[in-house]
LOZALO-878247 format. One line per 10 residues: for each residue x, y, z of C-alpha. Coordinates in pm, whole numbers, padded with zeros to 5 digits. Example, Ala and Ser with C-alpha at 12.3 -4.5 7.8 and 13.67 -1.06 7.14 Angstrom:
# residues 2
01230 -00450 00780  01367 -00106 00714 .
END
This chain:
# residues 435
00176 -04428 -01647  00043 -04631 -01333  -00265 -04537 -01178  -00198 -04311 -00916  -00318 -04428 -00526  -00377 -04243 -00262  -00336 -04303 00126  -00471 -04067 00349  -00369 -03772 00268  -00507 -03485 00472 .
-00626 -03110 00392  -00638 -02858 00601  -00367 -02916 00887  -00201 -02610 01069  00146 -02614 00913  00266 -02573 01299  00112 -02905 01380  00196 -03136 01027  00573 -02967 00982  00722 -03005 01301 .
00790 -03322 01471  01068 -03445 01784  01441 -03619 01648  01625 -03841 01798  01844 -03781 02121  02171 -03941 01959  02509 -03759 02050  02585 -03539 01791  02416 -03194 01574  02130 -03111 01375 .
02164 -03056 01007  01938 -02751 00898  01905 -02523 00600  01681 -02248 00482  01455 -02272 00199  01340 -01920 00043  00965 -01943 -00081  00904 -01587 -00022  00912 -01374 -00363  00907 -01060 -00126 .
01300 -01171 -00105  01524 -01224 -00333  01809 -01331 -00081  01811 -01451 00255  02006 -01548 00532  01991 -01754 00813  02121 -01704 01163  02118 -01921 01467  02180 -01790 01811  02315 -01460 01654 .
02590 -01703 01459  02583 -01710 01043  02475 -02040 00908  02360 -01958 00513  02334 -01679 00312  02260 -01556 -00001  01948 -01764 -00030  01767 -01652 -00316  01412 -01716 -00392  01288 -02064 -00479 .
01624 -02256 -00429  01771 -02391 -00096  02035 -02350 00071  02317 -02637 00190  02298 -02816 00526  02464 -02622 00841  02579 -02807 01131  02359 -02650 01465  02432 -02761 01816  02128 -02964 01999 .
01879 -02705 02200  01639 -02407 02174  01806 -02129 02019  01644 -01808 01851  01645 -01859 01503  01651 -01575 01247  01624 -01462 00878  01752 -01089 00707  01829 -00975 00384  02116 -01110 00236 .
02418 -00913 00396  02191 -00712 00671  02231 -00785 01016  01854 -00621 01097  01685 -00929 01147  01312 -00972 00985  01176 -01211 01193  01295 -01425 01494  01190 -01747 01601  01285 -01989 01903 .
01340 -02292 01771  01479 -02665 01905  01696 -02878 01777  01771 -03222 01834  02080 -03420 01757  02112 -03633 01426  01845 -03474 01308  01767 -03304 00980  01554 -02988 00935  01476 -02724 00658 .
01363 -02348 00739  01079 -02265 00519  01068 -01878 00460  00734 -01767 00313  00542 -01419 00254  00531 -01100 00117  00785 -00819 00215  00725 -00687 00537  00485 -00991 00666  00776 -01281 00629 .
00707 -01581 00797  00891 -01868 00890  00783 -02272 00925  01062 -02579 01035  01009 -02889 00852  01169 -03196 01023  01298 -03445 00737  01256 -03767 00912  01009 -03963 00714  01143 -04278 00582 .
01136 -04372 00238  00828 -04479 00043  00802 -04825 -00086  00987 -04902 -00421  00732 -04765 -00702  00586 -04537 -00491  00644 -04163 -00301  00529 -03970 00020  00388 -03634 -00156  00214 -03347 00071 .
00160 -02996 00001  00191 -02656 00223  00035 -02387 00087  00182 -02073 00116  00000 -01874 -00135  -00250 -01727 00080  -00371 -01466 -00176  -00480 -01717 -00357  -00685 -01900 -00086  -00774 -02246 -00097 .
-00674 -02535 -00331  -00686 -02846 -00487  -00364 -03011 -00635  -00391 -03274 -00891  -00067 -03509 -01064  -00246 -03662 -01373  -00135 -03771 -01720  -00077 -03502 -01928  -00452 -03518 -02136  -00625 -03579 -01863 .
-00935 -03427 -01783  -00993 -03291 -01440  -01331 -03303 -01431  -01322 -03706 -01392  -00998 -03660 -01199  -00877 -03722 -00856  -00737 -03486 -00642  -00435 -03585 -00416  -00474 -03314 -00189  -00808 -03093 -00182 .
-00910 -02778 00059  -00598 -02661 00103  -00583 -02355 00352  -00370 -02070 00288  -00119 -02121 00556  -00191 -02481 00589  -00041 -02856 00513  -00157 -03205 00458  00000 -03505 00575  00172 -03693 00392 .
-00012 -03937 00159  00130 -04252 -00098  00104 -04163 -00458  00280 -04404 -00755  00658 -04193 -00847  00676 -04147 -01224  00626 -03824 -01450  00289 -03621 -01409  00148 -03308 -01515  00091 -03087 -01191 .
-00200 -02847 -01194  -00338 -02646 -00880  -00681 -02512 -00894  -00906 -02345 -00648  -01117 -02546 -00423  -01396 -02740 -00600  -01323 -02541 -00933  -01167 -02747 -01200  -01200 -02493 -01418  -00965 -02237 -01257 .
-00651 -02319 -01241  -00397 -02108 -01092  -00141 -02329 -01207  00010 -02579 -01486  00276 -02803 -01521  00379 -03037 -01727  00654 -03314 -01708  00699 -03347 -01335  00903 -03628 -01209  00886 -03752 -00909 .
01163 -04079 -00789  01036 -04461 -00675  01112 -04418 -00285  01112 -04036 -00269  00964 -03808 00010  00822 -03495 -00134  00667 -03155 -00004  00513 -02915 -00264  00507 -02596 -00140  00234 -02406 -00315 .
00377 -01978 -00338  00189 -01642 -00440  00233 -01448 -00779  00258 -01082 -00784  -00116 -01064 -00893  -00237 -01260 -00606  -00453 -01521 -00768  -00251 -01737 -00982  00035 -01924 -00819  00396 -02108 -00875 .
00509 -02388 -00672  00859 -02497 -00518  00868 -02914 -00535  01105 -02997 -00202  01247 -03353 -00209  01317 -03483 00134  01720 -03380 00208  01773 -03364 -00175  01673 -03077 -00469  01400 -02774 -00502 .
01258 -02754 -00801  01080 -02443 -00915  00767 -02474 -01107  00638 -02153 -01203  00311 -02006 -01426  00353 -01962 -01734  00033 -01737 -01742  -00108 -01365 -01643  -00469 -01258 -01608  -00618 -00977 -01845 .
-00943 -00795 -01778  -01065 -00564 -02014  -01225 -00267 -01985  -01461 -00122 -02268  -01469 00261 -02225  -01554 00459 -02535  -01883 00688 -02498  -02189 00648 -02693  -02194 00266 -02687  -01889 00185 -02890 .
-01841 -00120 -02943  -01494 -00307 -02871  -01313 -00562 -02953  -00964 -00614 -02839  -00712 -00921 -02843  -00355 -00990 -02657  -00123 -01170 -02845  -00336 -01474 -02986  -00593 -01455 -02724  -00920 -01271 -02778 .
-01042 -01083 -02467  -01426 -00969 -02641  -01536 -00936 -02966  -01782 -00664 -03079  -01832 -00548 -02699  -02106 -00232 -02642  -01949 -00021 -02409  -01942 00068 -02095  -01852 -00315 -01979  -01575 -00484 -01788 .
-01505 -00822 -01913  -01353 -01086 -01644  -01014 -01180 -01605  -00872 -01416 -01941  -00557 -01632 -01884  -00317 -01567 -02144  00051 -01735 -02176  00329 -01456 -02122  00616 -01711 -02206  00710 -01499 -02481 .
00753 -01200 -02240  00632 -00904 -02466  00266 -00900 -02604  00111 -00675 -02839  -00240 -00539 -02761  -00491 -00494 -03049  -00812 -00323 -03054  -01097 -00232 -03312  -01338 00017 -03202  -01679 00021 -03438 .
-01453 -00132 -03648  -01152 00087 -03672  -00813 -00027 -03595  -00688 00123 -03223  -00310 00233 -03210  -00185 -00163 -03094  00022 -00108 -02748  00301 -00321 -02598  00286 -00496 -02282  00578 -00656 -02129 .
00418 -00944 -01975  00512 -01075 -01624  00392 -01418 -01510  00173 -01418 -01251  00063 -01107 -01275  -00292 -00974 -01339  -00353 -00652 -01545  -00665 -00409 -01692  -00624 -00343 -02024  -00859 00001 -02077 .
-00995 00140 -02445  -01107 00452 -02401  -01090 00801 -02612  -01339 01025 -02769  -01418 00855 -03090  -01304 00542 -03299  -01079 00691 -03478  -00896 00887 -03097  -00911 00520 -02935  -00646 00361 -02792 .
-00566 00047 -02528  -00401 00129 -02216  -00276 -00117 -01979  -00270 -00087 -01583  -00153 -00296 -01342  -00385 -00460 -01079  -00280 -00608 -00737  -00575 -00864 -00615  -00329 -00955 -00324  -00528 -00935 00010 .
-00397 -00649 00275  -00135 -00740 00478  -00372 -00668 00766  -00663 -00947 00837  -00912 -00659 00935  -00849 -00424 00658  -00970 -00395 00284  -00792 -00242 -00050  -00960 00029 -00270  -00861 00184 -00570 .
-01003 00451 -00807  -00958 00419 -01197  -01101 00698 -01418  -01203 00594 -01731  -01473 00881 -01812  -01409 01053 -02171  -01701 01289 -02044  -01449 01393 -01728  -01097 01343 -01908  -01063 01695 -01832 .
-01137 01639 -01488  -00943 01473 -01186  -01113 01291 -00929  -01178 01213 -00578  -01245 00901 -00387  -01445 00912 -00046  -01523 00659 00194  -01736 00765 00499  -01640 01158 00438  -01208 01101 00400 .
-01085 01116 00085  -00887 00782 00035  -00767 00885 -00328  -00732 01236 -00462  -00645 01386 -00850  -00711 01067 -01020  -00612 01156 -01423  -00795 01035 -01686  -00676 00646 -01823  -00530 00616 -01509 .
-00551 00396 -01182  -00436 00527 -00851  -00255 00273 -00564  -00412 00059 -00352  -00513 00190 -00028  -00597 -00010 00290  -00876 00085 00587  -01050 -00068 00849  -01334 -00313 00738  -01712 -00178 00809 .
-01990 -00306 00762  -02182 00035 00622  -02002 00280 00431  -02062 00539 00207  -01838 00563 -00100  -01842 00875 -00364  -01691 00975 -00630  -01650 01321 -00699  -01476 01634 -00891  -01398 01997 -00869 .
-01558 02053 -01154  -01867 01813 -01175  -01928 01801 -00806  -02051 01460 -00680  -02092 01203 -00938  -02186 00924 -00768  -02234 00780 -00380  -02320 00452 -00267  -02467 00362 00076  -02458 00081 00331 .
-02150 -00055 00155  -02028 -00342 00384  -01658 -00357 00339  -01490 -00720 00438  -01174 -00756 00545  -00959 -00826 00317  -01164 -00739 00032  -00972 -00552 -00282  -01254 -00349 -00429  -01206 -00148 -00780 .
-01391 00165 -00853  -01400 00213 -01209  -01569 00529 -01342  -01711 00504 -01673  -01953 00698 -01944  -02341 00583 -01977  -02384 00438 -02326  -02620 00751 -02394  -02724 01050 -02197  -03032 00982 -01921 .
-03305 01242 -01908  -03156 01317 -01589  -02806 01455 -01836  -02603 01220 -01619  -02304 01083 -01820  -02136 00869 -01571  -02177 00510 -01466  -01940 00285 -01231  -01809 -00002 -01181  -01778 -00087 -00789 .
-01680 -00448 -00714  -01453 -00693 -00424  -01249 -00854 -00710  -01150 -01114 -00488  -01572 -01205 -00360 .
END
């Protein structure tokens, strides 16, 4: 493979100021057509000026080229076969001009960007390669194209500091086959995602357009060549955190698939988030508690996603793993947090709980091995969270609690290793997963 070069490409652009540019005034129309990078979606459709111009759009491809009359027309996208529009844009069109219709975001917060396709071709050997970044769960990023055993540590970036919402300009980069891998900003060592065998053609203009996962952290990409194919190149991965729950200190050790989360464990603990490949689609779960084999459970694996895998009971030999399903996606609203409650107490198993934030009771009858939903409020910057039951009262409250915007905070109750002089049984887990 040629060493790759690099001509000024640029981070951190508003995609409304990199994305858009003026045609030509040539007698004629505009050729425009809608890409769907939202996995909110599965279908879209495209109107202009309250007139069809593609449909059935379905998430990651792109649709043909419709013919649109020069001028400023509103411009807007629905559900396949719905004629309630999502969102509406004005947008102008000039003749002999080509344009695609970038449709991004999470259901119910869709956005829209227009691309104009007018860069000429690179120089024979080479290719124009940018990125937009549309994943803005996942915040920031790097992209790298290297040989496939590279190591990124004494790699170059060919885009870095990618915003969430945000494009570079287009930079020169030799065409040939690379492996792709996005990571977060200045951290080689998480990558959200990895790809190998990426081609891209001697004279070719290309924007990669960087897309959320259901978790919210790892992400897939859609590789847009200039008035030609999209290719989608998704994760191959899911995140696993464990949760080590058994009373009296038992110690855990659990493994998904061929991956081993912890080994020998004390509880209470949470272990971080693992990467594990969910190509395969189903995983089994296995666990050892002081030794002795947990019931394994099934997990039907989605990529992208990011779970909590719990092992709790009253003894070794009740244990068992029990997997929950996490949603690190920021709130939809840029001055509100996510909080959930997950009740992983054998001492209260009997007992439901309560969730309080600054006296209203956000989550209420919270079972045992179970996680309630996500729910958003207003940032502060001093709160007071409990936890609390009918039968045990208050358990636990925390003060002066500054909750950010946009934070997604877990409250895990949990059992002390051993009873404290005081006869308190509980401990907790209180965290921003996303800090």
């Amino acid at each position: 493979m040629k060493k790759r070069t690099l001509l000024g490409l640029m981070a951190g652009l508003p995609v409304s100021g990199v994305l858009t540019a003026c045609g030509g005034n040539n007698s004629g129309s505009a050729q425009v057509r809608l890409v769907n990078a939202s996995p909110g979606y599965s279908a879209l459709d495209l109107y202009v000026d309250d007139n069809l111009k593609v449909s059935n759009v379905a998430y990651g491809a792109a649709s043909g080229y419709a013919s649109v009359d020069k001028g400023s027309f509103d411009t807007a996208l629905s559900v396949n076969g719905s004629s309630t529009q999502l969102i509406t844009t004005s947008r102008t069109y000039d003749t002999d001009t080509t344009y695609s219709i970038i449709a991004y975001g999470w259901n119910g917060s869709l956005k829209s960007v227009i691309v104009t396709e007018d860069q000429d071709d690179a120089d024979s050997g080479s290719m124009y390669f940018r990125v937009l970044n549309t994943a803005t769960d996942a915040g920031t990023v790097d992209v790298y194209l290297t040989a496939e055993d590279d190591d990124l540590d004494s790699a170059t970036a060919v885009a870095s500091s990618v915003g969430g919402g945000k494009s570079t300009s287009f930079g020169t980069v030799d065409s040939g086959t690379y492996r792709l891998r996005v990571t977060a900003e200045g951290d080689t060592s998480t990558v959200l995602l990895d790809v190998s065998n990426v081609t891209v053609s001697s004279k070719g203009v290309y924007t990669l357009i960087v897309t959320p996962t259901i978790g919210g952290v790892l992400v897939n990409a859609l590789l847009m060549k200039q008035k030609g194919d999209v290719t989608a190149l998704n994760t191959t991965m899911a995140r696993v955190r464990l949760v080590c729950a058994m009373p009296s200190g038992g110690r855990v050790t659990a493994t998904v698939g061929d991956v081993t989360l912890t080994s020998g464990n004390a509880s209470p603990a949470v272990i971080g988030y693992t990467q594990v490949d969910v190509s395969a689609g189903t995983l089994t779960i296995q666990a050892t508690v002081d030794g002795v084999a947990t019931p394994s459970a099934t997990w039907a694996a989605t990529a992208g996603s990011d779970v909590t895998v719990v092992v709790s009971g009253a003894s070794a030999a009740d244990a068992t793993p029990v997997v929950i399903t996490d949603d690190n996606r920021l709130s939809t609203s840029s001055t509100k947090y996510k909080m959930r409650l997950m009740h992983a107490s054998q001492a209260l198993s009997s007992d439901s709980l309560t969730l309080t934030v600054d006296l209203t009771d956000i989550v209420s009858n919270q079972a045992y091995r179970s996680a309630s939903s996500y729910v958003n409020r207003a940032a502060s910057s001093s709160s007071v969270v409990t936890v609390s039951s009918l039968n045990a009262g208050q358990i636990f409250s925390l003060s002066d609690q500054s909750l950010v915007a946009q934070g997604v905070y877990d409250v895990i109750l949990l059992d002390k290793s051993a009873a404290g002089t005081d006869g308190i049984l509980q401990t907790y887990y209180f965290s921003n997963v996303r800090a």
